[in-house]
N, C-alpha and C positions, 0 to 999 in steps of 0.2 A: 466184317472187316474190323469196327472196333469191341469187336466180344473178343476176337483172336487177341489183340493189342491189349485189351484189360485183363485176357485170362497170363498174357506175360506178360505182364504190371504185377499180379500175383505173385506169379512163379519166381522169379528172378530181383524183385522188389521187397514184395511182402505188404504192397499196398494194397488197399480194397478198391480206392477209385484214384480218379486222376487230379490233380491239383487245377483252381481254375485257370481256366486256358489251353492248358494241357491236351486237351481231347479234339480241339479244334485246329489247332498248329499240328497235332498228329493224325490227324483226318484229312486235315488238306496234302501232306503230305504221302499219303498214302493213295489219293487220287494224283501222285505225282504234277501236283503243282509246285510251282517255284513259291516257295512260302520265308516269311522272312517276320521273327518271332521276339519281342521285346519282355524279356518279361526280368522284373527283378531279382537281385540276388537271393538265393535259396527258395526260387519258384519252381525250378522242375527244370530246367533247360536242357539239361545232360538227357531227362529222358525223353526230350519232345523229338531228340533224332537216333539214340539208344532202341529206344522199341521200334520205330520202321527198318532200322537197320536189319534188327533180326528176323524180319516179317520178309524182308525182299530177299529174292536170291542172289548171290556172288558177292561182290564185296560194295560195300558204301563208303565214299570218301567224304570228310564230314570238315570244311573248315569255316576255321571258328577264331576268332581274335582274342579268344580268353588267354589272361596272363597270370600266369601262376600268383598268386601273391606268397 
């Protein structure tokens, strides 16, 4: 489950690994736990629900309170 998620980290990133944190908010998620993920500015957030999006089939609704600045 997270080789599939690190090999699109590659593909679609161009990362080699995950930022800390990263792999654990997207692992719980992917055991479709309700996970709820703090992490700071330019930590990864986009893709703690980016890559299960495109792991799971049909669509994923993602909200989110970010505001533009």
């Amino acid at each position: 489950m997270m080789q599939e998620a690190l090999e699109l980290l590659r593909k679609y990133y161009g990362y080699e690994s995950f930022k800390q944190g990263q792999e654990r908010i997207i692992s719980s998620i992917l055991l479709r736990n309700d996970t709820f993920g703090i992490m700071p500015t330019g930590g990864g957030k986009s893709i703690c629900y980016q890559i299960p999006a495109l792991m799971f089939p049909g669509i994923t609704l993602v909200i989110s309170p970010l505001i533009s600045l």
